[in-house]
Residue frames as qw, qx, qy, qz and C-alpha x, y, z in Angstrom:
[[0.547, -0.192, 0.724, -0.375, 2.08, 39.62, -50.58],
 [0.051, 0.138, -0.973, -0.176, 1.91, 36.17, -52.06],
 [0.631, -0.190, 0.370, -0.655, -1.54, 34.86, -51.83],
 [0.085, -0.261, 0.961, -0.029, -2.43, 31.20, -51.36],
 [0.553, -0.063, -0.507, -0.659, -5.36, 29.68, -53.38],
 [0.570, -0.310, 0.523, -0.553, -7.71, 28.24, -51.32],
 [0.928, -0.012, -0.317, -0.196, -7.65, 24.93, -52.62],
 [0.611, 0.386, -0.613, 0.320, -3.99, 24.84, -51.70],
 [0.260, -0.260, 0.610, -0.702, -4.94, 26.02, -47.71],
 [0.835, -0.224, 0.193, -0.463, -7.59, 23.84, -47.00],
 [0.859, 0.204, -0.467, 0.051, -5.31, 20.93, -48.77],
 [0.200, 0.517, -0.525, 0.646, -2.80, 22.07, -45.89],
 [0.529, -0.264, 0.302, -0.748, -5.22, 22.01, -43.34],
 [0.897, -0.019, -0.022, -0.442, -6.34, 18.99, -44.09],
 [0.683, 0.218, -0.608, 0.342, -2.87, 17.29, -44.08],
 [0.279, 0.370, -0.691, 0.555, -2.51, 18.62, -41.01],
 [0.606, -0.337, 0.297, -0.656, -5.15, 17.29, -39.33],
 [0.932, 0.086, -0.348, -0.060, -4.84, 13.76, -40.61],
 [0.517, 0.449, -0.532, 0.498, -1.60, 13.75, -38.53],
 [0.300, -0.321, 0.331, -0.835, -2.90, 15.21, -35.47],
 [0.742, 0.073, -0.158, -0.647, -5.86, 12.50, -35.85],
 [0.803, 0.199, -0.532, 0.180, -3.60, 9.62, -36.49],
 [0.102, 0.229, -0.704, 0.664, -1.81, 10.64, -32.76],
 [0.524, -0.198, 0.133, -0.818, -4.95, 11.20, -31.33],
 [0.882, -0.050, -0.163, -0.439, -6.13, 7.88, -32.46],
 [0.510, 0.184, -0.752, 0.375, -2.25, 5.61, -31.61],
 [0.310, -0.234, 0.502, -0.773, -2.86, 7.57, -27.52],
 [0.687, -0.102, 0.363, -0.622, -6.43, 5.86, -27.45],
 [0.926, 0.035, -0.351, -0.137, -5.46, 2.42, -29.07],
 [0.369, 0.259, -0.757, 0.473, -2.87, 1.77, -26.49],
 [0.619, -0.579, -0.455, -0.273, -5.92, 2.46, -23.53],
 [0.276, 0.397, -0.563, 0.670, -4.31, 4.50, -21.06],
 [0.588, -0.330, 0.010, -0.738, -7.59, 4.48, -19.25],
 [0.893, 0.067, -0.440, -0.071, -7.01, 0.66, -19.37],
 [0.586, 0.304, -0.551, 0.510, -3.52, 0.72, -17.31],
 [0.488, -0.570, 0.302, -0.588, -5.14, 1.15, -14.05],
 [0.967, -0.141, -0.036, -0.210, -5.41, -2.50, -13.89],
 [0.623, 0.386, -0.511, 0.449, -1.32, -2.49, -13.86],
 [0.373, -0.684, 0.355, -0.517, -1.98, -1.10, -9.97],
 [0.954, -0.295, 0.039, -0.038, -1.77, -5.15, -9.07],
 [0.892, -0.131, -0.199, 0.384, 2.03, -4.60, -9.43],
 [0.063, -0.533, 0.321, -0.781, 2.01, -2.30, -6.85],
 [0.775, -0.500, -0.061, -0.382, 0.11, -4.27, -4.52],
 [0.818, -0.101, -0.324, 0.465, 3.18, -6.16, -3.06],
 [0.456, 0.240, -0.259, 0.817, 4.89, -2.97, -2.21],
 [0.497, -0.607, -0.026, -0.619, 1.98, -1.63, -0.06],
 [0.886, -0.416, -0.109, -0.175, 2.68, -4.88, 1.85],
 [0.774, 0.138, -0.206, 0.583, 6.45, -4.19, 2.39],
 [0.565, -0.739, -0.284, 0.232, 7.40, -2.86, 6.01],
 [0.388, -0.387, 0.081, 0.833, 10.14, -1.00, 4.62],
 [0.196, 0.583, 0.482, 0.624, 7.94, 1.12, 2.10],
 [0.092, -0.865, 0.112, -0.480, 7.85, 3.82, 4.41],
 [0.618, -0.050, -0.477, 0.623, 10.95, 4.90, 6.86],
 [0.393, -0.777, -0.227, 0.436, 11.52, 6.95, 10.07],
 [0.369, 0.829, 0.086, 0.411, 12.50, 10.65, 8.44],
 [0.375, 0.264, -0.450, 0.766, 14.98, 12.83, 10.33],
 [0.296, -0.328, 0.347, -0.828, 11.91, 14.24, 12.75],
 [0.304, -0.096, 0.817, -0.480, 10.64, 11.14, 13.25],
 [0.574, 0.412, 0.259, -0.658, 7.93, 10.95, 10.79],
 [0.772, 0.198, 0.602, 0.054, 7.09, 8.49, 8.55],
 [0.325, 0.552, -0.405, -0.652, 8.67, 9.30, 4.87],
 [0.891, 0.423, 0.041, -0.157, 8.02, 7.38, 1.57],
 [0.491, -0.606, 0.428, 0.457, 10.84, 5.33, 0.67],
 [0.398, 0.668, -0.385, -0.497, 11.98, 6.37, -2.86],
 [0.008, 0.383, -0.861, -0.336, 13.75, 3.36, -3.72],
 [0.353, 0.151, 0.846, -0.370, 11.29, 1.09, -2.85],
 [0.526, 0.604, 0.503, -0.325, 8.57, 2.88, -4.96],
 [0.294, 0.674, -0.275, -0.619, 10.47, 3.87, -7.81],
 [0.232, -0.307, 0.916, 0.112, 11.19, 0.23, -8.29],
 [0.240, 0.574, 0.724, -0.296, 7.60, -0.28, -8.10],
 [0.301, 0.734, 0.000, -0.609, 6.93, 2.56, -10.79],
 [0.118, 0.498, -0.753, -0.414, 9.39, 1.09, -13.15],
 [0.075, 0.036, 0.990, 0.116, 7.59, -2.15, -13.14],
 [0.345, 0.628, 0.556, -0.420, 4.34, -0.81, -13.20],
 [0.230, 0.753, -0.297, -0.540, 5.39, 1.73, -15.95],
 [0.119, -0.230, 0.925, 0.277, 7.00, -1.61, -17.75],
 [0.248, 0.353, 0.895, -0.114, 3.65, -3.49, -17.64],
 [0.505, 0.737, 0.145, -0.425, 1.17, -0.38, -18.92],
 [0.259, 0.551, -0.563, -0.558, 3.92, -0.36, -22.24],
 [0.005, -0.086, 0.985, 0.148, 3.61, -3.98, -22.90],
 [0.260, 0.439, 0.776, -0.371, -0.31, -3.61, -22.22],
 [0.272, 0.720, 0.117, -0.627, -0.45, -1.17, -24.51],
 [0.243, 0.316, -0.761, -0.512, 1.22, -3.13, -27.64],
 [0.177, 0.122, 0.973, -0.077, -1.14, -6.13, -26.33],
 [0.430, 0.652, 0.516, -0.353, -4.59, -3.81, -27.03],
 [0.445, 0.635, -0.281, -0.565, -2.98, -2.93, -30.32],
 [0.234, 0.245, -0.830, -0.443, -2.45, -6.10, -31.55],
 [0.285, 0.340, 0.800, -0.404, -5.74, -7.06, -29.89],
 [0.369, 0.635, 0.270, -0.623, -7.09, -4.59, -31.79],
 [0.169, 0.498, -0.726, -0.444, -5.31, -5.40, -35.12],
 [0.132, 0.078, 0.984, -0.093, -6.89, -9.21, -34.75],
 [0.142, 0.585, 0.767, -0.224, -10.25, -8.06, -33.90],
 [0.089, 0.304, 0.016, -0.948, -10.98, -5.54, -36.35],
 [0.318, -0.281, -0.706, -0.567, -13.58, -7.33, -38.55],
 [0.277, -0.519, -0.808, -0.035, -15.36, -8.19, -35.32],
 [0.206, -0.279, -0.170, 0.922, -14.47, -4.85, -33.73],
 [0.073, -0.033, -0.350, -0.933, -16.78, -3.23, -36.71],
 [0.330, -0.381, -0.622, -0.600, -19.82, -4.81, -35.98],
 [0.370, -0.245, -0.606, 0.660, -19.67, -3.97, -32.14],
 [0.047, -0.823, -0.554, -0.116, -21.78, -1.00, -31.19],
 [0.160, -0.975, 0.078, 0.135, -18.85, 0.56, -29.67],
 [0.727, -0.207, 0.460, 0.465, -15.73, -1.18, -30.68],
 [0.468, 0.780, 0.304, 0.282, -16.94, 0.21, -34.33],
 [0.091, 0.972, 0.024, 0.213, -15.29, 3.61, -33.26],
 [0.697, -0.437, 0.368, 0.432, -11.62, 2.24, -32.16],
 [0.091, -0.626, 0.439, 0.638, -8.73, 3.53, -34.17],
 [0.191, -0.183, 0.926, 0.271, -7.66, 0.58, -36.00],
 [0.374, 0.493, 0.677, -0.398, -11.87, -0.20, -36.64],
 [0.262, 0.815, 0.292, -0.426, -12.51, 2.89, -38.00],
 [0.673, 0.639, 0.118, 0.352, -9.82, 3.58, -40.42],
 [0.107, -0.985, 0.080, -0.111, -7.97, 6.25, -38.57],
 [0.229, -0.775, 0.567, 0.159, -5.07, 4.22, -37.69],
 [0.462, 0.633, -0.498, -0.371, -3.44, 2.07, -40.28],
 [0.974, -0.207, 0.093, 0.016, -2.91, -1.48, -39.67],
 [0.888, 0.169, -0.125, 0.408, 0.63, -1.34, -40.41],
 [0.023, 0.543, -0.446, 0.711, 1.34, 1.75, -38.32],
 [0.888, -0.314, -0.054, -0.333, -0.46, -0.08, -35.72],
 [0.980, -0.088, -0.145, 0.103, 1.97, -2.81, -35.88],
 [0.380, 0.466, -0.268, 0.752, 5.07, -0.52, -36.01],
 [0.517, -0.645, 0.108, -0.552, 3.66, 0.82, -32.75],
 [0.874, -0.436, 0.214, -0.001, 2.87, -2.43, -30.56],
 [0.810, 0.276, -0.272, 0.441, 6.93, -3.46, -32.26],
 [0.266, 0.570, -0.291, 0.721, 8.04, -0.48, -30.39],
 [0.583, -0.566, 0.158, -0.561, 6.31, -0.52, -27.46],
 [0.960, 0.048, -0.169, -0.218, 7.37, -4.36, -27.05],
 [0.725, 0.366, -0.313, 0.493, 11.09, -3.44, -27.49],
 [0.043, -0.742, 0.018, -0.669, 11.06, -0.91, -24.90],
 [0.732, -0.560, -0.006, -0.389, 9.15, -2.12, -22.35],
 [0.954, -0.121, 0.038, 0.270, 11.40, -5.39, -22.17],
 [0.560, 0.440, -0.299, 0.635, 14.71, -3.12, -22.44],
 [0.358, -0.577, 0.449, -0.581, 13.63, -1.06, -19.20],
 [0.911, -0.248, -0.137, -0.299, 12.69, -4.91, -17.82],
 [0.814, 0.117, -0.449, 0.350, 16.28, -5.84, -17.74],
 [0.072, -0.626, 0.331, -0.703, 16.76, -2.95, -15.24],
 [0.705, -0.435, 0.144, -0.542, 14.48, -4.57, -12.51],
 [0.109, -0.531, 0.840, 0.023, 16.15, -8.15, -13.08],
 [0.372, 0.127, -0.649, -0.652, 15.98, -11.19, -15.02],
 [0.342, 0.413, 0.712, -0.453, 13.11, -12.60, -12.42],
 [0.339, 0.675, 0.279, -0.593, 11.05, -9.55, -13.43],
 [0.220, 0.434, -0.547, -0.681, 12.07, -9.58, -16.92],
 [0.036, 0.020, 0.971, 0.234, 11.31, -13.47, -17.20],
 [0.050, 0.435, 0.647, -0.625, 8.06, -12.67, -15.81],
 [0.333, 0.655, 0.111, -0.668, 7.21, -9.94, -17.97],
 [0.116, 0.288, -0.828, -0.467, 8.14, -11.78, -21.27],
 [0.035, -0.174, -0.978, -0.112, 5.75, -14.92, -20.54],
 [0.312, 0.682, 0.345, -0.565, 2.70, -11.71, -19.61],
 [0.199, 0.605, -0.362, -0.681, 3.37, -11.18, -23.27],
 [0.040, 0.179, -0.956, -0.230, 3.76, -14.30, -24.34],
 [0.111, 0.338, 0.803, -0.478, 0.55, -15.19, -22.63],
 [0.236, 0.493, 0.025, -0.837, -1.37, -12.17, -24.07],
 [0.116, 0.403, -0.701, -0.577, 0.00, -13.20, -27.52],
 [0.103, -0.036, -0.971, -0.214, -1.50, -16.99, -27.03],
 [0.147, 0.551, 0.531, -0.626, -4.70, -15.22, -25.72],
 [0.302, 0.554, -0.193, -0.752, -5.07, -12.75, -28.68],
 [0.353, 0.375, -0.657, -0.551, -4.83, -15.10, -31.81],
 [0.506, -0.066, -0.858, -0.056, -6.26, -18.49, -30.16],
 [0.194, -0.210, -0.841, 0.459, -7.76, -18.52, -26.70],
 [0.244, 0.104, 0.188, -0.946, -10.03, -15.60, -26.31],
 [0.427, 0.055, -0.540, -0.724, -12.01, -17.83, -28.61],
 [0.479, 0.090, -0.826, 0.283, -12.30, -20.36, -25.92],
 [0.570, -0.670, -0.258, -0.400, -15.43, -20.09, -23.07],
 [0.759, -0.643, 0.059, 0.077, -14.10, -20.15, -19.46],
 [0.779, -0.144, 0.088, 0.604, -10.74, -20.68, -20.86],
 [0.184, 0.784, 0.344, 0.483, -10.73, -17.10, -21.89],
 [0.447, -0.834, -0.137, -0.294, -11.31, -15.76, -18.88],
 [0.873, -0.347, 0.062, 0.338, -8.72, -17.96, -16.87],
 [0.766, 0.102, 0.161, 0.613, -6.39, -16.77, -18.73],
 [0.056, -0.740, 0.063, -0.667, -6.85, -13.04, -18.25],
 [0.209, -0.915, 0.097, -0.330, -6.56, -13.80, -14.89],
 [0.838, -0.263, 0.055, 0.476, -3.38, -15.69, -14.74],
 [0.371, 0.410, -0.080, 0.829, -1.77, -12.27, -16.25],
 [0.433, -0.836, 0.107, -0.319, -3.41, -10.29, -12.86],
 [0.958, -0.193, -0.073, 0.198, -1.47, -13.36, -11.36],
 [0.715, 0.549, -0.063, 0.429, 1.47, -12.04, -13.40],
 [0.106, -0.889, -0.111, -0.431, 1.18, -8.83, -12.46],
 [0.605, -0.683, 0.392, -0.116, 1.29, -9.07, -8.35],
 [0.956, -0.221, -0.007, 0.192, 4.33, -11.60, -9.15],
 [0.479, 0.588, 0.101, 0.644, 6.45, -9.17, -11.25],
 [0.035, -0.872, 0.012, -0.489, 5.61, -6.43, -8.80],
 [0.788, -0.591, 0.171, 0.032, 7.13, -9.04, -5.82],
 [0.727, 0.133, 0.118, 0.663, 10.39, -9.85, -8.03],
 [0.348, 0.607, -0.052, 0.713, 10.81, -5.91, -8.78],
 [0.092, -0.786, 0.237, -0.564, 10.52, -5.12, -5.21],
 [0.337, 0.360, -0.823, 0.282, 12.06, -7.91, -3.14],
 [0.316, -0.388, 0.537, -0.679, 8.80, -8.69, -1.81],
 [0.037, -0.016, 0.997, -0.063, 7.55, -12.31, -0.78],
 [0.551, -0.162, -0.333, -0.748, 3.96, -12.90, -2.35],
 [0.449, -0.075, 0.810, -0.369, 1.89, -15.17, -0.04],
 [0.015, 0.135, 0.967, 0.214, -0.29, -17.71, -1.45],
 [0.113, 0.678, 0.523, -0.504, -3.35, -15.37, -0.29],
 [0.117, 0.732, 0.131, -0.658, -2.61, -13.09, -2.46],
 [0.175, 0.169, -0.762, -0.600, -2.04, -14.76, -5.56],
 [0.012, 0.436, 0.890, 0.131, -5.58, -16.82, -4.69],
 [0.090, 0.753, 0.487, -0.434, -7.20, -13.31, -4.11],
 [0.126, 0.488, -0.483, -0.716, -5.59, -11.98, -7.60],
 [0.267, 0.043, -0.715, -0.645, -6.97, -14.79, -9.70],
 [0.066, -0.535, -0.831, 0.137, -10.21, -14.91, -7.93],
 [0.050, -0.774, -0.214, 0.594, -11.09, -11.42, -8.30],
 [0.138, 0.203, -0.636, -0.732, -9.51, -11.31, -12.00],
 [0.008, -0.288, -0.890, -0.355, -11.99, -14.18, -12.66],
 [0.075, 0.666, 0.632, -0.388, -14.95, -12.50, -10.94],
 [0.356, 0.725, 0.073, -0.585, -14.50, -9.32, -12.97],
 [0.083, 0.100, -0.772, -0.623, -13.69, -11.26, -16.58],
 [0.097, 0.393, 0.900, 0.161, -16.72, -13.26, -15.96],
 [0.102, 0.759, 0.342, -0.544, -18.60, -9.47, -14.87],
 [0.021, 0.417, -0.674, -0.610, -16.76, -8.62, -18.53],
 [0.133, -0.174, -0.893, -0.393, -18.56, -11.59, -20.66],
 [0.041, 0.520, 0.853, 0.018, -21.86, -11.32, -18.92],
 [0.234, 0.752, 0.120, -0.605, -22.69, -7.51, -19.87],
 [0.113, -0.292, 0.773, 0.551, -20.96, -8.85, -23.47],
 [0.058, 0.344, 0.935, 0.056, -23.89, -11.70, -23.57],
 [0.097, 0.653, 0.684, -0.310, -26.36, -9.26, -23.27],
 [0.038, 0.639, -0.181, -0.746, -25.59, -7.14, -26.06],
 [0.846, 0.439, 0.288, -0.091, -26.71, -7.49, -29.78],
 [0.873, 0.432, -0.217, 0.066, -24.80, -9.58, -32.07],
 [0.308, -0.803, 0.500, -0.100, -22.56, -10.53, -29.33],
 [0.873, -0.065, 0.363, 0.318, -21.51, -14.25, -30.76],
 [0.645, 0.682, 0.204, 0.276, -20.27, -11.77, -33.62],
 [0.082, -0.857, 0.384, -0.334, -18.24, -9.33, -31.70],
 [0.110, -0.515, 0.838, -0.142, -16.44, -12.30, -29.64],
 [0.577, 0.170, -0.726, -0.335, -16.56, -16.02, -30.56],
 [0.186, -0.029, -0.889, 0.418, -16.56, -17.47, -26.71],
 [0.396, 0.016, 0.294, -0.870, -19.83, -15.74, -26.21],
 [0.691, 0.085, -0.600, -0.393, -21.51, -18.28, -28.21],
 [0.580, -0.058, -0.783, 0.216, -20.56, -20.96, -25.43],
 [0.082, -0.186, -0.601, 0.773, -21.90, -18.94, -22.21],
 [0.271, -0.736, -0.560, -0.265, -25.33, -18.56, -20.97],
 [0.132, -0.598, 0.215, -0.760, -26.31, -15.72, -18.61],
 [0.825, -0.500, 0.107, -0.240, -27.29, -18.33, -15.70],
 [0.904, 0.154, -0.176, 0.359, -23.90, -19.59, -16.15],
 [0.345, 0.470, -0.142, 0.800, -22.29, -16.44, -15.63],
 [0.403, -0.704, 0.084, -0.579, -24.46, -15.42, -12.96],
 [0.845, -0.532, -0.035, -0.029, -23.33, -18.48, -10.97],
 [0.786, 0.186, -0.212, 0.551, -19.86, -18.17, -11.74],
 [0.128, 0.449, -0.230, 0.854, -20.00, -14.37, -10.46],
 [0.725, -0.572, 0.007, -0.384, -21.61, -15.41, -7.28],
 [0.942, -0.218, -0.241, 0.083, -19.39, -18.03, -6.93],
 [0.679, 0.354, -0.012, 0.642, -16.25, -16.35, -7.74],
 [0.102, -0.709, -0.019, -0.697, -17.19, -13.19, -5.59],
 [0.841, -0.481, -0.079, -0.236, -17.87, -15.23, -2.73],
 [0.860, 0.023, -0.218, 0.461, -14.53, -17.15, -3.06],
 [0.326, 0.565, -0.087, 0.753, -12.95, -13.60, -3.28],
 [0.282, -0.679, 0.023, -0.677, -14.36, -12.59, -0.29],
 [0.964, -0.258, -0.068, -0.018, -14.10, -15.66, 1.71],
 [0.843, 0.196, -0.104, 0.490, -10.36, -15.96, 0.88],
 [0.277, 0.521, -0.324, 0.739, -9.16, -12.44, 1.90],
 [0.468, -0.711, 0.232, -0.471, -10.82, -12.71, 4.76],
 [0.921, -0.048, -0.212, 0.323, -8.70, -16.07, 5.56],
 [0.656, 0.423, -0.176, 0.601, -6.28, -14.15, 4.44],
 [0.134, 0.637, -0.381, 0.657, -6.38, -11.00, 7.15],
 [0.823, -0.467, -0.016, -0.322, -7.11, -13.69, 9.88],
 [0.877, 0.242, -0.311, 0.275, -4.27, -15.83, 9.12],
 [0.702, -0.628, -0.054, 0.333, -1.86, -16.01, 12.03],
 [0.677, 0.177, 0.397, 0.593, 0.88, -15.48, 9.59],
 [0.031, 0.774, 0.327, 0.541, -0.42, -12.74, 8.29],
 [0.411, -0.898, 0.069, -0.138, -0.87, -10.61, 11.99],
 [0.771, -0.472, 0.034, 0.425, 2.35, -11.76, 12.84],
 [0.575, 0.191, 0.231, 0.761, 4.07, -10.19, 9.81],
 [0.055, 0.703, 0.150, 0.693, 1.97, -6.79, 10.21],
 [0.347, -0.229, -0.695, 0.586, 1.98, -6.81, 14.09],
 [0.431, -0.075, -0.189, -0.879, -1.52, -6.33, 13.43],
 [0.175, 0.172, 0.966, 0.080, -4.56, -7.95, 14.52],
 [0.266, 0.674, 0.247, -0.644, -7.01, -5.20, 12.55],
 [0.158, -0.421, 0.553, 0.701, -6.67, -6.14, 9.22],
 [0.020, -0.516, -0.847, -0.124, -10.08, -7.66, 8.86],
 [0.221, 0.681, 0.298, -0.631, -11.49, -4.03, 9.17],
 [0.355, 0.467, -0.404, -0.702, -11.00, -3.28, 5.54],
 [0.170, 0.368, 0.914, 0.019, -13.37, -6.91, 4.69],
 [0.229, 0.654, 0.506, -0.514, -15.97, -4.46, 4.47],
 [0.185, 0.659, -0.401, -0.610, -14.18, -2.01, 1.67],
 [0.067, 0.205, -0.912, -0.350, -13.83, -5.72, -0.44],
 [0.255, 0.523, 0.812, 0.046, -17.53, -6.88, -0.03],
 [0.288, 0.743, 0.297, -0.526, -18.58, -3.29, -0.87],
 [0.003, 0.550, -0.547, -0.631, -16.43, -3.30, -3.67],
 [0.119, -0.103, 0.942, 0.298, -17.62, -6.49, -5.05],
 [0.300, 0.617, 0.682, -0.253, -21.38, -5.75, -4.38],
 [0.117, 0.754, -0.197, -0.616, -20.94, -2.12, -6.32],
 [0.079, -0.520, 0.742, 0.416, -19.64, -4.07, -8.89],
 [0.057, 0.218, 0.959, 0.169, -22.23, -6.64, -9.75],
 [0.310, 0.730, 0.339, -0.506, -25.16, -3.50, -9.23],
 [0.250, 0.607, -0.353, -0.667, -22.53, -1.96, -12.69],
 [0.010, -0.178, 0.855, 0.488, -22.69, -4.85, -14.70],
 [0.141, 0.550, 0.765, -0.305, -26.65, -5.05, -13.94],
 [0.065, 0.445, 0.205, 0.869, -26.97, -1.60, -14.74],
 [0.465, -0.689, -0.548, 0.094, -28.34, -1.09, -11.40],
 [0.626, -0.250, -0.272, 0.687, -26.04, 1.65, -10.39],
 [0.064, 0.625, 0.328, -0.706, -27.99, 4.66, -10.66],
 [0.338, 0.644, -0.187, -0.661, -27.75, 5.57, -14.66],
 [0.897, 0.440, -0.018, 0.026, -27.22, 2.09, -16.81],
 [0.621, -0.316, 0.442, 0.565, -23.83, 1.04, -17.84],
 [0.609, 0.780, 0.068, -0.131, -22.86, 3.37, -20.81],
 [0.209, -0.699, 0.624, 0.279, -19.30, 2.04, -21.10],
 [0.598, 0.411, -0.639, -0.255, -17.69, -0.50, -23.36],
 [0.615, 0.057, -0.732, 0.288, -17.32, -2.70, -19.83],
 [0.655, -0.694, -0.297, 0.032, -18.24, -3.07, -16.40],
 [0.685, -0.300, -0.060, 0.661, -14.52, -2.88, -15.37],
 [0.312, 0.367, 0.125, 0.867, -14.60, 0.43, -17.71],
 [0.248, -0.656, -0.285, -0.653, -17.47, 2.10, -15.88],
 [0.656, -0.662, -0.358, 0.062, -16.64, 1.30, -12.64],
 [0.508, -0.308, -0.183, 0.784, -13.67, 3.40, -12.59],
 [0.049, -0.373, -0.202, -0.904, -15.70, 6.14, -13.85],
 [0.521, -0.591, -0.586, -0.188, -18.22, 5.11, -10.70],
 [0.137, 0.532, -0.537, 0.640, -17.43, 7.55, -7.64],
 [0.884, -0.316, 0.099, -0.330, -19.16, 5.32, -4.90],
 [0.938, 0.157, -0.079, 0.298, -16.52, 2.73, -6.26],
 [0.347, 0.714, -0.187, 0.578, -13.83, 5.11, -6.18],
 [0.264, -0.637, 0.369, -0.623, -14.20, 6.62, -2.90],
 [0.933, -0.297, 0.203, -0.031, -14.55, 3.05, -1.38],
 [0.869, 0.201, -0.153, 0.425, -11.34, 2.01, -3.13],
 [0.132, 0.743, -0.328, 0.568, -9.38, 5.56, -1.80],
 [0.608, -0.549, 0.261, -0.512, -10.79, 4.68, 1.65],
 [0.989, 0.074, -0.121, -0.044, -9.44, 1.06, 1.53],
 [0.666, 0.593, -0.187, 0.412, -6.22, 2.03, 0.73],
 [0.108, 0.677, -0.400, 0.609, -5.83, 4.68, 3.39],
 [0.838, -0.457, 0.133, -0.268, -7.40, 2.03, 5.92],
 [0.990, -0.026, -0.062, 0.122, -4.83, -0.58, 4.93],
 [0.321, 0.565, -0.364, 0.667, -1.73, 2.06, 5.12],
 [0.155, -0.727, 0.266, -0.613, -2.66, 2.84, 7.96],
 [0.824, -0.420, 0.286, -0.249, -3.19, -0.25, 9.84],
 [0.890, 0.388, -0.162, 0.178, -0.15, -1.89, 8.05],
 [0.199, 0.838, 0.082, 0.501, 1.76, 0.87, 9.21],
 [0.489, -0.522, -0.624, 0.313, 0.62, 1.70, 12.33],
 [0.031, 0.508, 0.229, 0.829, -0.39, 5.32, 11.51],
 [0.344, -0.599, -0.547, 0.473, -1.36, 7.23, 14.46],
 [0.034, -0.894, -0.197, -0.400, -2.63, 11.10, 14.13],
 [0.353, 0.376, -0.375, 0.770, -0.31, 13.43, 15.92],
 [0.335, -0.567, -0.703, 0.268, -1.67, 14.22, 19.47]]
């Protein structure tokens, strides 16, 4: 038997972990954890009457086409999000380092190379927008200018108080439009003012747990221009609007006429609890501190939040629907 000096095994070992490391570390700079926030293009197809059909016994089935359409664009948007937080991250790595947590991102730390990094978001870019032509060249156009957008966000706006913000939530905007071009369904005007009124409420819930962290003009340049009594009236104001507006919205004649519904104001409740719940995490009121990088990060790790958002859902299927329990 051969034996194998242990410098040469541990050199082994140690290559192969640098590999292993380097995957480990691409997986968490793309932020799969992040791509929850791609559910807004799915929200059109909850609100399309033909997203579930009569089955052969009578019973409501999912219709496949409908949602796979709706996957594909959703799936389309997380790739293209994911080349955006790597070339976020690729920008912001000087300020990234003096962050408290940002310090410990791939790209930060050293673990993933800036120029594998960029090979990445190239690939992820090319993809995304080759499955886009599938959906059509609406949804494609759509998903180009979310990129585009991102792009003029990453290297120049972000730097930019209020205008920052706005612009994160004209890509929610994006989002629920993309998800109405890839499934053939007609966005109302409600629901694009309750997408970028709710984006803004949690960007601004985003900058004002930022503000209140040390050496936060150093970790993002707009922070410099925002006070915390600024923010606190913008996320009152902006919460309010948000709440104010969807309930317009499941009043709206329009609205009951298309769900031959006039119960869609029961789930008002699920959207002010959501929005209080939300303004307790960015407080740190919410039973343990915020110990995330973000409000928006810790509230999907909140199960109060959670279980109000399941329950929402299965309220608004059901009264969309007209779900009815077997007798």
């Amino acid at each position: 038997m051969i034996a194998i000096p242990p410098d040469a095994s541990a050199a082994a070992e140690k290559a192969d972990k640098v590999p292993r490391g380097m995957v480990r570390g691409l997986v968490k700079t793309i932020r799969p954890h992040q791509w929850v926030k791609n559910v807004f293009v799915m929200a059109p197809m909850f609100f399309k009457k033909e997203l579930f059909v009569t089955g052969p016994g009578g019973d409501p089935a999912l219709n496949l086409r409908i949602a796979g359409w709706a996957l594909l664009a959703t799936l389309v948007f997380c790739l293209l999000a994911g080349a955006v937080y790597t070339i976020n991250d690729i920008v912001d790595v000087e300020a990234d380092r003096v962050h408290p947590v940002k310090r410990e991102r791939p790209i930060a730390s050293g673990l993933v190379a800036v120029n594998v990094a960029r090979t990445m978001a190239a690939v992820l870019v090319v993809v995304s927008l080759a499955l886009a032509t599938s959906l059509g060249w609406a949804f494609f156009a759509t998903a180009v200018i979310y990129f585009v957008e991102n792009l003029v966000y990453s290297f120049k706006l972000k730097k930019v108080a209020y205008l920052d913000v706005s612009f994160i939530a004209f890509g929610f905007v994006l989002r629920v439009v993309a998800g109405g071009f890839a499934t053939g369904v007609h966005v109302s005007y409600y629901m694009l003012a309750c997408t970028a009124l709710l984006a803004l409420f949690l960007g601004f819930g985003k900058r004002r747990h930022e503000l209140a962290l040390e050496n936060a003009g150093k970790q993002r340049a707009a922070l410099d221009s925002y006070t915390p009594r600024a923010l606190n009236v913008a996320l009152s104001l902006t919460g309010s609007a948000t709440a104010a507006t969807y309930l317009a919205y499941t009043l709206d004649p329009e609205t009951r006429a298309a769900f031959h519904s006039n119960y869609l104001w029961l789930t008002v409740p699920f959207a002010v609890f959501g929005i209080v719940r939300f303004l307790m995490l960015v407080a740190g009121r919410a039973g343990r501190g915020l110990r995330s990088e973000s409000p928006t990060q810790e509230m999907l790790r909140d199960v109060p939040f959670i279980l109000n958002l399941v329950a929402y859902g299965a309220v608004v299927v059901a009264i969309v629907y007209q779900l009815r329990p077997h007798a």
